[in-house]
C-alpha positions in Angstrom: -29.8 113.3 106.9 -32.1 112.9 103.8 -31.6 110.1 101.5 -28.8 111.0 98.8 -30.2 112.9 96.1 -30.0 110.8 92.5 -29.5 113.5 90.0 -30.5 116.5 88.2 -34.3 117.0 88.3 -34.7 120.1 85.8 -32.3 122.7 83.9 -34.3 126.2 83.2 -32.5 128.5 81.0 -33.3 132.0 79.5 -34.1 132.0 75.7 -35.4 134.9 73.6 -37.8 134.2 70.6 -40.3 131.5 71.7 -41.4 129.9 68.5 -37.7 129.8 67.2 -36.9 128.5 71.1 -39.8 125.5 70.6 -38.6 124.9 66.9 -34.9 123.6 67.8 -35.6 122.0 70.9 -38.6 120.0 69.2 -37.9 119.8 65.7 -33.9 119.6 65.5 -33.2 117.7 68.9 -36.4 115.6 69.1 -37.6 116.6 72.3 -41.2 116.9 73.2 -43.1 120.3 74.4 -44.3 118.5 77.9 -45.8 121.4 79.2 -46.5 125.3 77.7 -47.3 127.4 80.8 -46.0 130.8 82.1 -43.4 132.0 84.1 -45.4 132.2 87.6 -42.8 135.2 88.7 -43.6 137.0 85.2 -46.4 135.8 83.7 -45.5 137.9 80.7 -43.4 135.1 79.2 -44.0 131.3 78.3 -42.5 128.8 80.6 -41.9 125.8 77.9 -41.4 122.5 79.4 -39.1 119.8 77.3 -38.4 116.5 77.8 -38.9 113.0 76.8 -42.8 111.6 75.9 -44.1 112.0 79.9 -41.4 114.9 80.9 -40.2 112.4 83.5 -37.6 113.9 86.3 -34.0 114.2 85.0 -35.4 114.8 81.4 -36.6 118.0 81.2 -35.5 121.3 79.9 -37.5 124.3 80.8 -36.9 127.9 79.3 -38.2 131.0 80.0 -38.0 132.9 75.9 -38.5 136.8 76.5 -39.0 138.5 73.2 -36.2 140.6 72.4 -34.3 139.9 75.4 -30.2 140.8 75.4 -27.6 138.1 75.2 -26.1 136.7 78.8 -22.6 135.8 79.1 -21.6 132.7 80.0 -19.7 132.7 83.1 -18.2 132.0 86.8 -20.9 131.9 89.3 -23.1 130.3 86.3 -24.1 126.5 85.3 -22.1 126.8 81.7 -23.2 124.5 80.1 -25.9 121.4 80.1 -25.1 117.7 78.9 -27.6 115.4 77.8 -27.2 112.0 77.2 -27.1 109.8 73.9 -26.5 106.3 73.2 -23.0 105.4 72.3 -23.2 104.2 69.0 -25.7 107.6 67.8 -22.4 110.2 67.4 -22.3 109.8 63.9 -25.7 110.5 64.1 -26.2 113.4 65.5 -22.7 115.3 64.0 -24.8 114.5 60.5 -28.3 115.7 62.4 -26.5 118.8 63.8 -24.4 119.5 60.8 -27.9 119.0 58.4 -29.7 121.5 60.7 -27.1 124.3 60.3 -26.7 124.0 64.3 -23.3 125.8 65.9 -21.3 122.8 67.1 -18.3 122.1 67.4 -16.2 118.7 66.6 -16.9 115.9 68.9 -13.8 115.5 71.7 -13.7 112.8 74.6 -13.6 113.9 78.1 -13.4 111.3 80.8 -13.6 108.5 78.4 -16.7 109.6 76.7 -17.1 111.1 73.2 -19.0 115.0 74.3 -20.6 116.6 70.9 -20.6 120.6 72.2 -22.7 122.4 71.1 -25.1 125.7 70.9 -28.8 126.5 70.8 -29.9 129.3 68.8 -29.5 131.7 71.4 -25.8 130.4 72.5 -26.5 128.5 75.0 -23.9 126.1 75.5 -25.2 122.1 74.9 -23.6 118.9 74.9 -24.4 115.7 73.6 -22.3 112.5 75.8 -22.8 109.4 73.8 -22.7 106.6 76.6 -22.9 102.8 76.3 -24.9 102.3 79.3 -27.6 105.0 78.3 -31.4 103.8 79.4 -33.7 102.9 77.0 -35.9 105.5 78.7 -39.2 106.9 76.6 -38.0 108.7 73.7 -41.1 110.7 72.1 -42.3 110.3 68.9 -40.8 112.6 66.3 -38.4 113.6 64.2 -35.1 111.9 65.7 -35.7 107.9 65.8 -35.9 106.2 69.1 -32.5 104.3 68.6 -30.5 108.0 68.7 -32.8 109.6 70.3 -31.9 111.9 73.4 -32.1 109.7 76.4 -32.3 113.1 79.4 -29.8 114.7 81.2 -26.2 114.0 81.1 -25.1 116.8 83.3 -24.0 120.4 84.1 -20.8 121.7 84.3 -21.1 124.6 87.1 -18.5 127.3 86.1 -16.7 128.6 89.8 -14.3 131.0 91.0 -13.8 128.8 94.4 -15.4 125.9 94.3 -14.8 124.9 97.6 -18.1 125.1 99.6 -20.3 124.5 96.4 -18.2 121.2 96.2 -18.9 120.1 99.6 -22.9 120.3 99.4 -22.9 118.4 96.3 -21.0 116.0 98.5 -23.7 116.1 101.2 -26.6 115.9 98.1 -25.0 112.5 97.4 -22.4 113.2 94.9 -19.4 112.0 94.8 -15.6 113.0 93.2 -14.6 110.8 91.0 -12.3 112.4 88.9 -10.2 115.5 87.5 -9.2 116.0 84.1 -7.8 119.1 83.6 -9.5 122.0 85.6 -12.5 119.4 85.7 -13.6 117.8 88.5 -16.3 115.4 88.4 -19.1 114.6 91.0 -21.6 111.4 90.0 -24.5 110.5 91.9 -26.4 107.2 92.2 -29.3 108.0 89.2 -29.9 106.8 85.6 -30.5 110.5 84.5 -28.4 113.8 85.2 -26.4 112.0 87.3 -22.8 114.3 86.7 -21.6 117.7 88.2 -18.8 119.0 86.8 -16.9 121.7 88.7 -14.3 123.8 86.4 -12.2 126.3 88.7 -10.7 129.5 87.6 -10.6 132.3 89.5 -9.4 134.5 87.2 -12.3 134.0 84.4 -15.1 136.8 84.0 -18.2 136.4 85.8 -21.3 135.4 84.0 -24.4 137.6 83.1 -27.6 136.7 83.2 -29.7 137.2 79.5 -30.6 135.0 76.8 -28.6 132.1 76.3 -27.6 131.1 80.3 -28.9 128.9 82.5 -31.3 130.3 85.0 -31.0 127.5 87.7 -30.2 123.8 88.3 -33.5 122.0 89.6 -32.3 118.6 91.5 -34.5 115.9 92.3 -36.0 115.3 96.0 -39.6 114.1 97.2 -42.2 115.6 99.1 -40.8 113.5 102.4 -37.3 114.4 102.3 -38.0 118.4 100.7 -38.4 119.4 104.4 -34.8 118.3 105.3 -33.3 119.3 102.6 -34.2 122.7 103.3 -33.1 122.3 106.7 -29.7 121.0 105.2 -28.9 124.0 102.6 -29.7 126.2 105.9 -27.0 123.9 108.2 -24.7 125.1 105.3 -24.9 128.7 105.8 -27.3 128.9 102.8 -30.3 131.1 102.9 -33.6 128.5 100.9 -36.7 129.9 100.3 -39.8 128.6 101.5 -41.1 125.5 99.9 -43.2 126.9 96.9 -45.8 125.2 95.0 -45.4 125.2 91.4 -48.5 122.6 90.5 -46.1 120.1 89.0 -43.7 119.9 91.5 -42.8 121.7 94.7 -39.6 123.8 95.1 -37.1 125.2 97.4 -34.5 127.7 95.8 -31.4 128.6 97.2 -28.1 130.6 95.8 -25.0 128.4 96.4 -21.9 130.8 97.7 -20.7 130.2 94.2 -23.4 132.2 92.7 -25.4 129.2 90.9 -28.6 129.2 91.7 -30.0 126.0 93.2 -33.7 124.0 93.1 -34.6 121.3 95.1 -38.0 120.4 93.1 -40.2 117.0 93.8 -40.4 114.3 91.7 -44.4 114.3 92.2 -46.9 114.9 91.2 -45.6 115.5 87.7 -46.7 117.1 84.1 -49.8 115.0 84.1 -51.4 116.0 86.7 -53.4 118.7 84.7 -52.9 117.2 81.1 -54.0 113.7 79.8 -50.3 112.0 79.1 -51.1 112.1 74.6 -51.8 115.8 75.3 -49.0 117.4 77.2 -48.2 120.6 75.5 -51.0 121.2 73.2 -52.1 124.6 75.8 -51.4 127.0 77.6 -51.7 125.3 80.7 -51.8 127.8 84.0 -52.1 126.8 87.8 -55.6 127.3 89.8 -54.4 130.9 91.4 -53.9 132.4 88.1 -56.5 130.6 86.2 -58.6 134.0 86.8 -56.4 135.9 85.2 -56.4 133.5 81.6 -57.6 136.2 79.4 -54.9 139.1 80.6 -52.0 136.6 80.3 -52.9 135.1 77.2 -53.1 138.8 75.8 -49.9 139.8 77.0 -48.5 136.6 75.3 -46.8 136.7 72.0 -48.5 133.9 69.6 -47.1 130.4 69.3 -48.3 128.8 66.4 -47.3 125.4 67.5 -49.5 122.9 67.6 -48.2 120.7 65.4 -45.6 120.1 67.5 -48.0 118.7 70.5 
């Protein structure tokens, strides 16, 4: 067996408007635009990359925006919603931040002990905010939100399930472990500093989710080149069906679709975001991979604009 896997490595979700996409997740929750690529599936739309000031595993939020693209439903079968992590003593914070902003939240509840802000982004995808003693310093970018409140990475996921059986046994393999219910809540933890907390709610009698703007694409978790290899052979040992391991320049990934519908990644933690960018200017271009460099003048054209680059 692989070494246990320490936490979330990625979340990608489907947004809709691009600029509107970039403006909340830099400008209202302080997160910096790591990397602006493409989609290498659809190079159609923008890939934007989101993290803290390198875009270090466990810290970054990805989003494919299509323009004009129909609301998903959030769902069974679906990652419903993503947590990140805040220090303790920044609640009252960000409930002012939030409120100021004219951001859909909601009032801040505890669950298991901690105080959870929910939350949405512009296209309704659900966020959290877990305020948490013990949250790393970390490497907060510069910008709007100051470092002392600043969003530290990933909290979590909560993975929405209508049995959650044999999706709760590989996260057991991957390292996690239950430590907890509350409710129809059951919590798995792993060893990391950074999206370290799987959630499983239950309920087989809740809708299904639809894919569309505002739902999480897939969960990416964090491996390295030397284990990827077995943990491929491990998701196929559990009756799982991986993909190959595909390059994607900044990390390498193996997909697979757990039997509770969620779709999984198991994506590197090298070589990283700067391994095409100088670390001051991630973000500031549309940055492609080598085998579709060639086609940089047909992608850019097919592009909407995204007059950004103040936020760089």
């Amino acid at each position: 067996m692989p070494g246990d896997i320490p936490g979330i490595h990625h979340v990608t979700a489907v947004g809709s408007d691009p600029a509107r996409n970039a403006r909340f997740y830099t400008e209202t929750l302080g997160l910096r635009l790591v990397k602006r690529s493409v989609n290498q599936d659809d190079t159609s739309v923008y890939h934007l990359f989101y993290g803290d000031h390198g875009g270090s595993p466990g810290t970054s939020m990805t989003v494919f925006p299509y323009p004009n693209a129909r609301p998903g439903r959030v769902g069974n079968g679906q990652a419903s919603a993503v947590a990140f992590l805040i220090p303790g003593d920044a609640v009252d914070y960000w409930v002012d931040r939030l409120g100021a902003e004219g951001v859909d939240a909601d009032e801040p509840r505890e669950r298991f002990g901690d105080v959870v802000i929910p939350f949405r982004d512009p296209d309704g995808l659900p966020l959290e905010l877990v305020a948490r003693a013990d949250a790393p310093a970390g490497d907060p970018p510069e910008g709007p939100v100051p470092a002392d409140h600043a969003i530290r990475g990933f909290f979590g996921v909560t993975l929405s399930l209508s049995d959650a059986d044999r999706t709760a046994t590989l996260l057991e393999t991957m390292g996690f472990e239950a430590a907890g219910d509350e409710g129809d809540r059951r919590r798995y933890v792993a060893d990391g500093d950074l999206g370290y907390v799987v959630d499983v709610v239950e309920d087989p009698d809740a809708r299904s989710g639809r894919p569309g703007a505002g739902t999480v694409h897939h969960v990416a978790f964090q491996v390295t080149q030397a284990t990827q290899p077995e943990w491929r052979q491990v998701l196929m040992d559990h009756g799982l069906r991986p993909t190959e391991i595909i390059d994607r320049k900044w990390f390498e990934s193996v997909y697979t679709r757990t039997t509770g519908g969620v779709l999984f990644e198991y994506a590197t933690e090298e070589p990283g975001y700067t391994v095409d960018e100088d670390l001051e200017h991630l973000g500031e271009r549309l940055v492609l991979p080598e085998w579709l460099e060639g086609r940089r003048d047909e992608i850019e054209a097919s592009l909407p604009p995204l007059e950004l680059d103040e936020l760089a």
